[in-house]
PDB file with one MODEL, atoms N, CA, C and O in Angstrom:
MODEL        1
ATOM      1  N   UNK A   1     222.221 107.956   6.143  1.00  0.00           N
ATOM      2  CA  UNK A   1     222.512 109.363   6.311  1.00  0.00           C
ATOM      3  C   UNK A   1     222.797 109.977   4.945  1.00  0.00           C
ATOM      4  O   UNK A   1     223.382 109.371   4.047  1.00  0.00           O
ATOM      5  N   UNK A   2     222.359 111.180   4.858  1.00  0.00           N
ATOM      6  CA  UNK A   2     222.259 111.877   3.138  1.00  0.00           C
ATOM      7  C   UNK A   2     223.676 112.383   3.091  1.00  0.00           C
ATOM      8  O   UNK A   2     224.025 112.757   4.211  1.00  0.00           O
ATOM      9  N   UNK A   3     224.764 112.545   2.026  1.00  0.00           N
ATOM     10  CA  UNK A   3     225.972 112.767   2.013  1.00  0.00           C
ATOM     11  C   UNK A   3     225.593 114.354   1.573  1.00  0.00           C
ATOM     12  O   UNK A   3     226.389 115.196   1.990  1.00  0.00           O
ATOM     13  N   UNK A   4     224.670 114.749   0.922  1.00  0.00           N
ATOM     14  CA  UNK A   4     224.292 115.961   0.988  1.00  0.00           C
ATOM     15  C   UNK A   4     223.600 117.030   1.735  1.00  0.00           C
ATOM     16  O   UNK A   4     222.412 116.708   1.729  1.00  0.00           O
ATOM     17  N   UNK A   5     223.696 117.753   2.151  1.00  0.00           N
ATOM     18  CA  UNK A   5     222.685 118.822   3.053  1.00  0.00           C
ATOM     19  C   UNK A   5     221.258 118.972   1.909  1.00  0.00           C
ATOM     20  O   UNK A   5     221.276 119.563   0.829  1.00  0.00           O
ATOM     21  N   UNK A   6     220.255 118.355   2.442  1.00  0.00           N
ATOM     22  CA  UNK A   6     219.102 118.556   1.476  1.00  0.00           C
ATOM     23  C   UNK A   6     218.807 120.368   1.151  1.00  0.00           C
ATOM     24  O   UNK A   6     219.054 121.277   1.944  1.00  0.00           O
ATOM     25  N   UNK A   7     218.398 120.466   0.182  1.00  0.00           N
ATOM     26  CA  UNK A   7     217.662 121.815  -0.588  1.00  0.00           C
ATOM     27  C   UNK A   7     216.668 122.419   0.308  1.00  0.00           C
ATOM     28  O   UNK A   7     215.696 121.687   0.491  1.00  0.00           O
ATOM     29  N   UNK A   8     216.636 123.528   0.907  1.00  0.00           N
ATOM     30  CA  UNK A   8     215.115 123.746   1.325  1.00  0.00           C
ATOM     31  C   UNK A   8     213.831 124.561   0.095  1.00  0.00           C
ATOM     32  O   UNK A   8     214.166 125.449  -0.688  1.00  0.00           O
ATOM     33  N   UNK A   9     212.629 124.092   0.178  1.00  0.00           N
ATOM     34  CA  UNK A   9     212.096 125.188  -1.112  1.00  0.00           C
ATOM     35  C   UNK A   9     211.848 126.336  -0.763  1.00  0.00           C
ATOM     36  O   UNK A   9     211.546 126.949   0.261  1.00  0.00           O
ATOM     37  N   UNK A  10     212.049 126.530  -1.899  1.00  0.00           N
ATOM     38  CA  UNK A  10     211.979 128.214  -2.024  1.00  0.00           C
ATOM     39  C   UNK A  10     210.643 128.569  -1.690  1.00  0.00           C
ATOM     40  O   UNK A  10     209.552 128.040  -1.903  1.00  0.00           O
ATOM     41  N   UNK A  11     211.138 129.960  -0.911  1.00  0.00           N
ATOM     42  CA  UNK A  11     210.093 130.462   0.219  1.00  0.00           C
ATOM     43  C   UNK A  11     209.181 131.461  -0.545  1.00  0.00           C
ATOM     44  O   UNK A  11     207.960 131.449  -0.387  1.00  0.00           O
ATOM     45  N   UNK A  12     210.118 132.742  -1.782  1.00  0.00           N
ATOM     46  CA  UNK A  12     209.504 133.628  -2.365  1.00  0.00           C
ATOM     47  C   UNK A  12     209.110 133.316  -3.851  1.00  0.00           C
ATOM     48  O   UNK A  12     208.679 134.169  -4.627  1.00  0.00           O
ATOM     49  N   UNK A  13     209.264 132.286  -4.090  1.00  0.00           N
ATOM     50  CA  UNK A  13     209.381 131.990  -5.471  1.00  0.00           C
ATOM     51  C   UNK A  13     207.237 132.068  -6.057  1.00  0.00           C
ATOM     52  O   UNK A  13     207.155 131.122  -6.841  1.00  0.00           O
ATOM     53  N   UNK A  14     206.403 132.452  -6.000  1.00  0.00           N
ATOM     54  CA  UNK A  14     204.915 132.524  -6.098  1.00  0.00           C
ATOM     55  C   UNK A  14     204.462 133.650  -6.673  1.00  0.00           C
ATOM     56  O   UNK A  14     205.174 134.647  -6.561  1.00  0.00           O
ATOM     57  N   UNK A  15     203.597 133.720  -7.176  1.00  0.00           N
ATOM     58  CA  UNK A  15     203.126 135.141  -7.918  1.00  0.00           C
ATOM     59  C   UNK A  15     201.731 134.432  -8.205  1.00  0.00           C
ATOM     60  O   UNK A  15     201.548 133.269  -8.563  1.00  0.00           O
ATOM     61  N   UNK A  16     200.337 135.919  -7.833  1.00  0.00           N
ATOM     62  CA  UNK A  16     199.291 135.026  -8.264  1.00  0.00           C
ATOM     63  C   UNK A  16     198.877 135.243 -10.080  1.00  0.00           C
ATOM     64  O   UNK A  16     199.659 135.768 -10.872  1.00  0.00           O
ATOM     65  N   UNK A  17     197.748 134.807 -10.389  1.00  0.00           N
ATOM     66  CA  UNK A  17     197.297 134.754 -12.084  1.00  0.00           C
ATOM     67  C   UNK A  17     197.016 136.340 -12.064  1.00  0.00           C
ATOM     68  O   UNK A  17     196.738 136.979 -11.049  1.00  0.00           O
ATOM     69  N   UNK A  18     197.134 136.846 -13.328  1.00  0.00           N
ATOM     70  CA  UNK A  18     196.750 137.850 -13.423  1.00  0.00           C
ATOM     71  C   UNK A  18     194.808 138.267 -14.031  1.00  0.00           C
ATOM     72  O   UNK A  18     194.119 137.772 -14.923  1.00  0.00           O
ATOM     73  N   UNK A  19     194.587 139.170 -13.196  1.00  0.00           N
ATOM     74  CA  UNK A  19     193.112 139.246 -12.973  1.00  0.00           C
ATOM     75  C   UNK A  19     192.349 140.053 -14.294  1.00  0.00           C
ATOM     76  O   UNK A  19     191.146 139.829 -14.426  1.00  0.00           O
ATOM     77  N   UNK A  20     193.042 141.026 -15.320  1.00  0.00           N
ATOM     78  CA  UNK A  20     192.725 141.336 -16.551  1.00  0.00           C
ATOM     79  C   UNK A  20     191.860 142.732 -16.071  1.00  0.00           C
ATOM     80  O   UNK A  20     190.907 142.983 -16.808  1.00  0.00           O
ATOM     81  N   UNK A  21     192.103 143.803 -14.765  1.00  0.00           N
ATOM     82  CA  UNK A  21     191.629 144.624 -14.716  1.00  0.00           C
ATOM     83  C   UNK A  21     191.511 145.794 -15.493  1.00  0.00           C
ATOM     84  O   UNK A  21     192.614 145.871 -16.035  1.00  0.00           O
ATOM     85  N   UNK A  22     190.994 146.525 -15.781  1.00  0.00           N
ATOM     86  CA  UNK A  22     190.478 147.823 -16.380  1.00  0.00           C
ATOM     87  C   UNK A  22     189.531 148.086 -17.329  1.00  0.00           C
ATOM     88  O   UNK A  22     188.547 147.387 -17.575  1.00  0.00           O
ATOM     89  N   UNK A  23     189.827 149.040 -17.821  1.00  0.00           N
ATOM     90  CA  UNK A  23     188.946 149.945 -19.160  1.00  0.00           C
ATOM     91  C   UNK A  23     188.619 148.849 -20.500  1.00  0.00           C
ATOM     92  O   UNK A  23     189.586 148.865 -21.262  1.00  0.00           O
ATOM     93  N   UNK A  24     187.762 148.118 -20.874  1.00  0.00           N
ATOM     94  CA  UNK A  24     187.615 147.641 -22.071  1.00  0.00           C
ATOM     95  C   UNK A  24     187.032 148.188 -22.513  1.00  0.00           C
ATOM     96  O   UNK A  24     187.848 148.524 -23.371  1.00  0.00           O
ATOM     97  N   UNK A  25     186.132 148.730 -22.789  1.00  0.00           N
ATOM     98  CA  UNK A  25     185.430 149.816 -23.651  1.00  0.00           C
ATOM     99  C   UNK A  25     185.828 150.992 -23.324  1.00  0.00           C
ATOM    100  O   UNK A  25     186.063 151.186 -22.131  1.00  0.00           O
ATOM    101  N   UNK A  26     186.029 152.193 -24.378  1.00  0.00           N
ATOM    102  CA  UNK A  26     186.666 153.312 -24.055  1.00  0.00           C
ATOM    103  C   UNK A  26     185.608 154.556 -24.308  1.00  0.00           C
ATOM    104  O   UNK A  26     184.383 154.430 -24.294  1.00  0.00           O
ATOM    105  N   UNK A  27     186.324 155.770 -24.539  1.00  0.00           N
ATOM    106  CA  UNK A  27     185.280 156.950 -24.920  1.00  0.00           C
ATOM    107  C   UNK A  27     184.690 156.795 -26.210  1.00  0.00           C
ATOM    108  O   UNK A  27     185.600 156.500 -26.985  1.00  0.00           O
ATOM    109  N   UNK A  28     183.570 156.856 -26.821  1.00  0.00           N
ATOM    110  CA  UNK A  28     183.234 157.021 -27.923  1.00  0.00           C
ATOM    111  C   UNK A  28     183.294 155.377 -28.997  1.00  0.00           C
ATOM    112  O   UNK A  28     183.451 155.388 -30.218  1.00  0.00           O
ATOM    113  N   UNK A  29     183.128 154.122 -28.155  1.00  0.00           N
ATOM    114  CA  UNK A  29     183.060 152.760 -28.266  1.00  0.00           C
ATOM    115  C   UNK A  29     181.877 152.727 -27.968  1.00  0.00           C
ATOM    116  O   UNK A  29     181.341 153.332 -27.039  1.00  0.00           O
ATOM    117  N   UNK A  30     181.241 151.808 -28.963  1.00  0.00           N
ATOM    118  CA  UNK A  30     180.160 151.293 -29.364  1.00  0.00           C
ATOM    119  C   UNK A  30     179.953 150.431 -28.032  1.00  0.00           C
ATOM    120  O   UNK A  30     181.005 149.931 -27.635  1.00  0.00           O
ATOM    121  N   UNK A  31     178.737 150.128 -27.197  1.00  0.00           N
ATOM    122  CA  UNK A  31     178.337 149.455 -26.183  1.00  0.00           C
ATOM    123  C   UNK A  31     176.757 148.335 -26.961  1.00  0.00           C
ATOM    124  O   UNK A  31     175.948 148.517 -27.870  1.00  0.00           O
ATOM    125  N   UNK A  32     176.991 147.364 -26.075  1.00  0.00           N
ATOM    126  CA  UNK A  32     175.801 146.255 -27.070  1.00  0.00           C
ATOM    127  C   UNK A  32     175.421 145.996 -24.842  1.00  0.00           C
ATOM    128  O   UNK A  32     176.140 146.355 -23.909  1.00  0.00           O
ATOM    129  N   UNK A  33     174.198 145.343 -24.811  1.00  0.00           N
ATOM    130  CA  UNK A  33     173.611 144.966 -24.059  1.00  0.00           C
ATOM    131  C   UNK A  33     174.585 144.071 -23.255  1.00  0.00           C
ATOM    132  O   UNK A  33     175.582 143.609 -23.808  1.00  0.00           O
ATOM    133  N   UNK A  34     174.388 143.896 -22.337  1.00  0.00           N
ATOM    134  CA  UNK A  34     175.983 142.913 -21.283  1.00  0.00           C
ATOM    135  C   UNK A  34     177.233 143.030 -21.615  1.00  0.00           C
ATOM    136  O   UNK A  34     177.898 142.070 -21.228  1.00  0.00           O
ATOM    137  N   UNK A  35     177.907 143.945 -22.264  1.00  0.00           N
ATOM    138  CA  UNK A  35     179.324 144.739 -22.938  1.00  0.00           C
ATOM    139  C   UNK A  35     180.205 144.907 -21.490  1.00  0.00           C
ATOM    140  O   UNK A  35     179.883 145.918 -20.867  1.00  0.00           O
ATOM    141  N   UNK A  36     181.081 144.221 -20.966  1.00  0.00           N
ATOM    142  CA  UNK A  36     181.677 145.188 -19.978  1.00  0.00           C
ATOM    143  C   UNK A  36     182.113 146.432 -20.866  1.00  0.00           C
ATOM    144  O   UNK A  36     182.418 146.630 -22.042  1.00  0.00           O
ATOM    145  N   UNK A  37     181.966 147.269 -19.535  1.00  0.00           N
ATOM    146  CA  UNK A  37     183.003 148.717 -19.930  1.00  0.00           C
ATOM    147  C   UNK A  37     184.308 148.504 -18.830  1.00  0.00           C
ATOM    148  O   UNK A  37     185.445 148.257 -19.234  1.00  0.00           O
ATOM    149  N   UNK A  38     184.011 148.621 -17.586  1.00  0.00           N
ATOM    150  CA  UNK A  38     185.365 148.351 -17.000  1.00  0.00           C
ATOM    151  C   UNK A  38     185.298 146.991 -16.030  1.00  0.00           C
ATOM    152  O   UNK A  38     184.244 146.511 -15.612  1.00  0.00           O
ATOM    153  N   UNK A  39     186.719 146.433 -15.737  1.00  0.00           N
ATOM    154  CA  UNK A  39     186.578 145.443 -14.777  1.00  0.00           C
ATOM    155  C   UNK A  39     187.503 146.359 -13.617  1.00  0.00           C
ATOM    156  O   UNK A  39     188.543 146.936 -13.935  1.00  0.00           O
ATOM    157  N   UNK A  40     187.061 146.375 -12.549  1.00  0.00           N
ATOM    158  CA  UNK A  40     187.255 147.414 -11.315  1.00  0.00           C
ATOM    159  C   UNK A  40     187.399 146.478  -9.985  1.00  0.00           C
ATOM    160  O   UNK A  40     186.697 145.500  -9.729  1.00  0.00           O
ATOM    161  N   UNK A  41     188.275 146.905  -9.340  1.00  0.00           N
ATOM    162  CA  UNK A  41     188.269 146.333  -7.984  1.00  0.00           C
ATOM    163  C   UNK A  41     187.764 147.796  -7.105  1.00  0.00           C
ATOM    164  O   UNK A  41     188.302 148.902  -7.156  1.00  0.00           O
ATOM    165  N   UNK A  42     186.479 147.353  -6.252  1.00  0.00           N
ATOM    166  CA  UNK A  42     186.084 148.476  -5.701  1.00  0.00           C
ATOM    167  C   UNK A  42     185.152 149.921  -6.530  1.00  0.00           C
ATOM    168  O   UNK A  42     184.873 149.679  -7.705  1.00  0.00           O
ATOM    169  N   UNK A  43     184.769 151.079  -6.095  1.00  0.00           N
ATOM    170  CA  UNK A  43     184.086 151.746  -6.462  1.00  0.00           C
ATOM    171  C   UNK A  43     184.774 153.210  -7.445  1.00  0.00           C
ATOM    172  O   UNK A  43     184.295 154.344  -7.423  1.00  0.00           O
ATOM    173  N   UNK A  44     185.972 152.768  -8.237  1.00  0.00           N
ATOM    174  CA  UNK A  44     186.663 153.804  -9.099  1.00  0.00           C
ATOM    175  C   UNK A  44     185.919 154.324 -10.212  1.00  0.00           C
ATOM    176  O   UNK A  44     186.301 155.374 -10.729  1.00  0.00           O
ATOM    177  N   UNK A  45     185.091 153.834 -10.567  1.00  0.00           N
ATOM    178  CA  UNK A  45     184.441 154.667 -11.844  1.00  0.00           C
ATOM    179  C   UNK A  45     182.830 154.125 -11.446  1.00  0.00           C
ATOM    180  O   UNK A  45     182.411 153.039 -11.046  1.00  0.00           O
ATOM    181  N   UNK A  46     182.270 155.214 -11.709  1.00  0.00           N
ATOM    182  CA  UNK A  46     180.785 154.788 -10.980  1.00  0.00           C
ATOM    183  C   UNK A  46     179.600 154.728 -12.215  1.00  0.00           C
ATOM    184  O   UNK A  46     179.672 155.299 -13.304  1.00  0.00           O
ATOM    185  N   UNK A  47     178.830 154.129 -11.867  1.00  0.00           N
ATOM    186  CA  UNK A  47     177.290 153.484 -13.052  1.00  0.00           C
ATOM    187  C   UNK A  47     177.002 154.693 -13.370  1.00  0.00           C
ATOM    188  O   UNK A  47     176.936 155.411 -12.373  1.00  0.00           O
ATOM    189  N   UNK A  48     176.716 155.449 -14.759  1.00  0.00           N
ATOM    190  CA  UNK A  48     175.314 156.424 -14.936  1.00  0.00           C
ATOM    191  C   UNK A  48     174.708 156.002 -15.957  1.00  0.00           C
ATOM    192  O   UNK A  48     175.104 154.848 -16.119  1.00  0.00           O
ATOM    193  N   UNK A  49     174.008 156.251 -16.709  1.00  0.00           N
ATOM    194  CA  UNK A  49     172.987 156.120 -17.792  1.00  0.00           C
ATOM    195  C   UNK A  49     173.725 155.204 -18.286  1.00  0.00           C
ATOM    196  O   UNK A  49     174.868 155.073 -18.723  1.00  0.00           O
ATOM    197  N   UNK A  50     172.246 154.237 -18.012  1.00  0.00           N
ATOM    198  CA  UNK A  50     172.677 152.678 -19.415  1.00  0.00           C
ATOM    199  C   UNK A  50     173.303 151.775 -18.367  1.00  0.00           C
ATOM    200  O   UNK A  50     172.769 150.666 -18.348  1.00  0.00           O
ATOM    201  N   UNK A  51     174.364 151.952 -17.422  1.00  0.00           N
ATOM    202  CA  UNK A  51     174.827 151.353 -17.057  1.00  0.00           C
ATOM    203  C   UNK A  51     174.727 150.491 -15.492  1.00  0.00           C
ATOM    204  O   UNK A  51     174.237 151.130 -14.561  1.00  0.00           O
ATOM    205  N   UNK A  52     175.189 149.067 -15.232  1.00  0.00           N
ATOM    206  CA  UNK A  52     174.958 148.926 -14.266  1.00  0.00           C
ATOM    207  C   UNK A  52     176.473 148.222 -13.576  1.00  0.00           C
ATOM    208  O   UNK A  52     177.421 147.958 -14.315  1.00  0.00           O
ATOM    209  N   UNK A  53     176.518 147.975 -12.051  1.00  0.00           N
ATOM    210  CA  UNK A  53     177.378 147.824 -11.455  1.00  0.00           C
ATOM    211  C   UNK A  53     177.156 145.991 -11.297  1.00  0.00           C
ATOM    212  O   UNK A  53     176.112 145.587 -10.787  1.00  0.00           O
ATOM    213  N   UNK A  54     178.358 144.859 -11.838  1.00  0.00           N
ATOM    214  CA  UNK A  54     178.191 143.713 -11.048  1.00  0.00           C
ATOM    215  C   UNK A  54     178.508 143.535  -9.817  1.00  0.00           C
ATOM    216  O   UNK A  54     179.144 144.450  -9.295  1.00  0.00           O
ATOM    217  N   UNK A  55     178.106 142.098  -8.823  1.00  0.00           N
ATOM    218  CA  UNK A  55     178.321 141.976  -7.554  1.00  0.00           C
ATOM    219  C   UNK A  55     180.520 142.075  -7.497  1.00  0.00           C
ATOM    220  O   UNK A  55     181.097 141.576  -6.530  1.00  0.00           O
ATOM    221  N   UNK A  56     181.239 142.676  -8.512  1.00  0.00           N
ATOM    222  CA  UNK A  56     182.490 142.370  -8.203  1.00  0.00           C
ATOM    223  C   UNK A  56     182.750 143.814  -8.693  1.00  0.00           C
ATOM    224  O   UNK A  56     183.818 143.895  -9.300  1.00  0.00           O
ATOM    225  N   UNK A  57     182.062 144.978  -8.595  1.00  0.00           N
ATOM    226  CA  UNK A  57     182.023 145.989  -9.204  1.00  0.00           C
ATOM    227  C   UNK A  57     182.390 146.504 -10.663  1.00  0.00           C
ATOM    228  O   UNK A  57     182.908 147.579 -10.964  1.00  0.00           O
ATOM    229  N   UNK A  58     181.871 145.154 -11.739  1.00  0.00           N
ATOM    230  CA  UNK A  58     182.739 145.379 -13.139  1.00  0.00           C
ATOM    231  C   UNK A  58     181.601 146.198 -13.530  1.00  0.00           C
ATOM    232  O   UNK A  58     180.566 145.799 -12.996  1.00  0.00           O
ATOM    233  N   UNK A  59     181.448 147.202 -14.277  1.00  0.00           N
ATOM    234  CA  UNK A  59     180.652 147.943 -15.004  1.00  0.00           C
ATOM    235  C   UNK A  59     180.475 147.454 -16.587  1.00  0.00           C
ATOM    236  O   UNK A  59     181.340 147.211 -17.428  1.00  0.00           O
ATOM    237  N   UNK A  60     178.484 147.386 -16.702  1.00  0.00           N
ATOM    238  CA  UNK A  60     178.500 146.521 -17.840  1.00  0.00           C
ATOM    239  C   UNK A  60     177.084 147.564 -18.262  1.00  0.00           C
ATOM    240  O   UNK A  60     176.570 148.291 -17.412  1.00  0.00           O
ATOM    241  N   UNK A  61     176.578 147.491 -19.698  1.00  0.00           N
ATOM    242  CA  UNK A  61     176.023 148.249 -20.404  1.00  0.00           C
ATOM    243  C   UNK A  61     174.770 147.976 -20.319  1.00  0.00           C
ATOM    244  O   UNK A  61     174.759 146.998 -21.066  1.00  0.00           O
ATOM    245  N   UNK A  62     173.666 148.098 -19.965  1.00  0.00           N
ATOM    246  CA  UNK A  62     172.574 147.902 -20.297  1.00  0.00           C
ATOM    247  C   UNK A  62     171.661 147.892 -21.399  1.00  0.00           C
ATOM    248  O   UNK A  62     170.737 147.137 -21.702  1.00  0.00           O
ATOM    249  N   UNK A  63     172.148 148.920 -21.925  1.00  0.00           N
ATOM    250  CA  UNK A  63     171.224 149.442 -23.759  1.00  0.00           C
ATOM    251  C   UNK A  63     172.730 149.527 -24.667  1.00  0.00           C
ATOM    252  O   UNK A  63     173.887 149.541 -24.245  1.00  0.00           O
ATOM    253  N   UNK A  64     172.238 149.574 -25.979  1.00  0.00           N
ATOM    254  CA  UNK A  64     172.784 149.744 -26.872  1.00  0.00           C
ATOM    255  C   UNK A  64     173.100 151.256 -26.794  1.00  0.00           C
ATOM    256  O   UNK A  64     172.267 151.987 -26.258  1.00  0.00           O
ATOM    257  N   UNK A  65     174.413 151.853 -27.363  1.00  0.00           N
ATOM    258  CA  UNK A  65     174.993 153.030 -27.601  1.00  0.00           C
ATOM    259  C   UNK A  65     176.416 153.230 -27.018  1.00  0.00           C
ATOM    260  O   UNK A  65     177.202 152.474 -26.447  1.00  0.00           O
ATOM    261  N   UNK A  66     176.443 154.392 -27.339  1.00  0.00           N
ATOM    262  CA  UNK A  66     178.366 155.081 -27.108  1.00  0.00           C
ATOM    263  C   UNK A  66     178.758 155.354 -25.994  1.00  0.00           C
ATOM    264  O   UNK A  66     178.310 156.370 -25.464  1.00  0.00           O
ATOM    265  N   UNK A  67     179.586 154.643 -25.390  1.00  0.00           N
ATOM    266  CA  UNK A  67     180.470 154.691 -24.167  1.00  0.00           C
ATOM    267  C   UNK A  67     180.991 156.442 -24.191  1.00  0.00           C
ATOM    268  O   UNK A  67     181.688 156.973 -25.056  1.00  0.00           O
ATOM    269  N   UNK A  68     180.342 157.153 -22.831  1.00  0.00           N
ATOM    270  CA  UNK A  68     180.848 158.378 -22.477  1.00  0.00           C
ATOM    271  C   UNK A  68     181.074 158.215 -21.313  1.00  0.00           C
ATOM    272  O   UNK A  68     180.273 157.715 -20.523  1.00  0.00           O
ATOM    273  N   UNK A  69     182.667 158.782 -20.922  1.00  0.00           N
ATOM    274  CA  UNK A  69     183.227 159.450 -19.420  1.00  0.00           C
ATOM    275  C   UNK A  69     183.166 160.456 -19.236  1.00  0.00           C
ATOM    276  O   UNK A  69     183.621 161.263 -20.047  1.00  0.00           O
ATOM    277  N   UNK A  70     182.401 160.947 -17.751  1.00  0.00           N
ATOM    278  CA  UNK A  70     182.522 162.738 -17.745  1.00  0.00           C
ATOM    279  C   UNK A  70     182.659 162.845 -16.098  1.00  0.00           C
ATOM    280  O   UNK A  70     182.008 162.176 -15.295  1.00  0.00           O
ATOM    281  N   UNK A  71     183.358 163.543 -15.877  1.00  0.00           N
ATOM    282  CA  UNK A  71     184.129 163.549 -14.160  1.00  0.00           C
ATOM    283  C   UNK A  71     182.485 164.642 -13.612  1.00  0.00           C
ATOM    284  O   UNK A  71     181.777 165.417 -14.255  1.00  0.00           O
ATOM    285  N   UNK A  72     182.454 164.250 -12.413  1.00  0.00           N
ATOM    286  CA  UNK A  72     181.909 165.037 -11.428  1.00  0.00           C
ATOM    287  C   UNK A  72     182.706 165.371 -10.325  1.00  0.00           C
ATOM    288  O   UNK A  72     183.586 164.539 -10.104  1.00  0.00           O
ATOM    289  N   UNK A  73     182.668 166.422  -9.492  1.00  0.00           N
ATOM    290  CA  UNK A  73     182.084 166.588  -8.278  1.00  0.00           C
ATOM    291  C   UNK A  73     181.769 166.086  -7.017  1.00  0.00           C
ATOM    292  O   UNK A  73     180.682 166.533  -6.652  1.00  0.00           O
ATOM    293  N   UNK A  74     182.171 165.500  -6.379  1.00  0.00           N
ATOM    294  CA  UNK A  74     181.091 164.829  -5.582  1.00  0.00           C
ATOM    295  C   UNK A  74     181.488 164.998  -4.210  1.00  0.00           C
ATOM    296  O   UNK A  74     182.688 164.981  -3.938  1.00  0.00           O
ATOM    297  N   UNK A  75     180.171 165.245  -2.845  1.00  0.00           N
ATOM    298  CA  UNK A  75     181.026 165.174  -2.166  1.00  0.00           C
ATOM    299  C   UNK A  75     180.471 164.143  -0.971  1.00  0.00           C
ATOM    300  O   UNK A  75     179.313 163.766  -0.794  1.00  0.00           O
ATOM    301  N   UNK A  76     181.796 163.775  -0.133  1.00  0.00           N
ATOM    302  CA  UNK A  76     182.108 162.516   0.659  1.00  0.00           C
ATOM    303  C   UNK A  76     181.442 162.752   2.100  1.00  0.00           C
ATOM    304  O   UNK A  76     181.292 163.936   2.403  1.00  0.00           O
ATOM    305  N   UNK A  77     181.071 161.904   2.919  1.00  0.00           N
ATOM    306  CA  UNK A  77     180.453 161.814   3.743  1.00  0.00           C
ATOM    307  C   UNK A  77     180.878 163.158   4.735  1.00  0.00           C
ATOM    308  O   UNK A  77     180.022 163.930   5.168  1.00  0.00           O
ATOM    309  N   UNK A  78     182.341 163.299   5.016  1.00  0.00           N
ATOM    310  CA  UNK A  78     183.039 163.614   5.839  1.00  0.00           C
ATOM    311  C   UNK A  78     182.975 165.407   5.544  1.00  0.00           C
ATOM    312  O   UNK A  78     183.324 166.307   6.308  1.00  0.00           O
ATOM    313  N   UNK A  79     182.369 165.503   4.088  1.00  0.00           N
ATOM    314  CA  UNK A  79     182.529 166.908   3.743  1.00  0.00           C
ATOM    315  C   UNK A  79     183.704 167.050   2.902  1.00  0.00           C
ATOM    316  O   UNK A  79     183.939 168.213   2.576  1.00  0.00           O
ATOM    317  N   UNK A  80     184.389 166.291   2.530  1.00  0.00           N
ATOM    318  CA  UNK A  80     185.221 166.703   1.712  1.00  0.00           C
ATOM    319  C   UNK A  80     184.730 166.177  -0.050  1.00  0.00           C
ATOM    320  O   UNK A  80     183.856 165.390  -0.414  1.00  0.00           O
ATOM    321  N   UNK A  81     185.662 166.956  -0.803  1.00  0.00           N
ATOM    322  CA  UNK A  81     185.264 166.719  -2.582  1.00  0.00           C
ATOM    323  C   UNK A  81     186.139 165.564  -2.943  1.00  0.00           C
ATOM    324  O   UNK A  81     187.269 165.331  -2.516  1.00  0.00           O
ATOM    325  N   UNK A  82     185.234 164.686  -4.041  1.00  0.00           N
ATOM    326  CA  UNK A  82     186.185 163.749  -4.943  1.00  0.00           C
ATOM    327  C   UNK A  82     186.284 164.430  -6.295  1.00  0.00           C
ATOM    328  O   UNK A  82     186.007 165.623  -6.419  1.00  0.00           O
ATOM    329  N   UNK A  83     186.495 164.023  -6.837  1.00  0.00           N
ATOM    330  CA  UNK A  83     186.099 163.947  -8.851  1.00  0.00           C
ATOM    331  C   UNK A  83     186.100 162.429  -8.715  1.00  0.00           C
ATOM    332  O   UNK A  83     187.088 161.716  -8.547  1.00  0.00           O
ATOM    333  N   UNK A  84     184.681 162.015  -8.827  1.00  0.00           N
ATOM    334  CA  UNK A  84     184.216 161.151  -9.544  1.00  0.00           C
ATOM    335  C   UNK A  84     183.913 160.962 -10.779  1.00  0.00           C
ATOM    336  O   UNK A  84     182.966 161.640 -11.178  1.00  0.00           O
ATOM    337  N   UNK A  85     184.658 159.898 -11.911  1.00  0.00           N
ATOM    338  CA  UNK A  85     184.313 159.245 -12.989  1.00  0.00           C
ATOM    339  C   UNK A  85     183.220 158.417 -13.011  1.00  0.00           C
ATOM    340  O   UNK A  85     183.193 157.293 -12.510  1.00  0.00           O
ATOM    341  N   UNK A  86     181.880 159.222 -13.865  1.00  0.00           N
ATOM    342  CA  UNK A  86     181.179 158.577 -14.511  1.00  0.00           C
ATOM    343  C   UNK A  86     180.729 158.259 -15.393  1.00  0.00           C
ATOM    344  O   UNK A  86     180.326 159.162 -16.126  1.00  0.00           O
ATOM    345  N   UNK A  87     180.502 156.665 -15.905  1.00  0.00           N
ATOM    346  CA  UNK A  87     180.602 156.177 -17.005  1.00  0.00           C
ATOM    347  C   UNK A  87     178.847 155.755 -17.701  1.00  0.00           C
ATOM    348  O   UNK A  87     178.182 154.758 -17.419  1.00  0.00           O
ATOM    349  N   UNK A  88     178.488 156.834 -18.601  1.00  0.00           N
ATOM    350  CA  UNK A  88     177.300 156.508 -18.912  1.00  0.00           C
ATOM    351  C   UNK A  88     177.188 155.824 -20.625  1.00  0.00           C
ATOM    352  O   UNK A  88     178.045 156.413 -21.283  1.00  0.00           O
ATOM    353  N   UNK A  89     176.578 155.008 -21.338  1.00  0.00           N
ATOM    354  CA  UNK A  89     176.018 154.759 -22.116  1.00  0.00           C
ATOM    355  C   UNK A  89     175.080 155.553 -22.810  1.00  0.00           C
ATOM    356  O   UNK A  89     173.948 155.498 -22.329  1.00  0.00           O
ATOM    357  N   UNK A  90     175.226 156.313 -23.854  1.00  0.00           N
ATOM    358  CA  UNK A  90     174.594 157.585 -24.686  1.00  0.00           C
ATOM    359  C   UNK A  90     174.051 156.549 -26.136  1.00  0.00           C
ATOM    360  O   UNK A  90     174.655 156.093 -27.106  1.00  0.00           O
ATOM    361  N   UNK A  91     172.709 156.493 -25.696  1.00  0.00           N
ATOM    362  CA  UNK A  91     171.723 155.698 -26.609  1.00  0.00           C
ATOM    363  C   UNK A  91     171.562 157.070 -28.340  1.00  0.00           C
ATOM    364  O   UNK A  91     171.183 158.227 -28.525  1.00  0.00           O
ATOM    365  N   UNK A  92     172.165 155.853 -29.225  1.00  0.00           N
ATOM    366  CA  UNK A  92     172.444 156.373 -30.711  1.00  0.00           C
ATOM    367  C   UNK A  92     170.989 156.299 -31.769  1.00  0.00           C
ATOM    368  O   UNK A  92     171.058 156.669 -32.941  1.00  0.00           O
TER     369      UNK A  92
ENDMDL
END
């Protein structure tokens, strides 16, 4: 018989790795061919010129040139407006 009451483990003690999301290339940053620009969970900043979307939605450069953001407009199925950020590649 244990003369001690055993420990139970700790229930909250966990945290997961951190995933390194956002903006790596910024406004007016030089872009090279496979460059991420952002790492994104989901559809927050959307592909335009130059650029394309991976299967995890990270946005990566296609051509050489200068990282530009310029908001749109846009509107949603339902009829209502967003401002969508889009992130195009401006060939130098």
């Amino acid at each position: 018989m244990a003369t001690a009451k055993s420990a139970g483990a700790a229930k909250y003690g966990r945290d997961s790795n951190p995933k390194y999301l956002g903006v790596k290339l910024h406004d007016g940053e030089e872009a090279r061919p496979g460059s991420i620009i952002i790492r994104q969970r989901g559809r927050h900043y959307i592909p335009g010129v130059n650029v394309k979307a991976g299967a995890d939605d990270t946005l990566y450069a296609v051509a050489t040139g200068t990282v530009k953001f310029i908001s749109k407009r846009k509107k949603r199925f339902d009829g209502n407006q967003r401002i969508a950020k889009i992130v195009n590649v401006v060939s130098t």
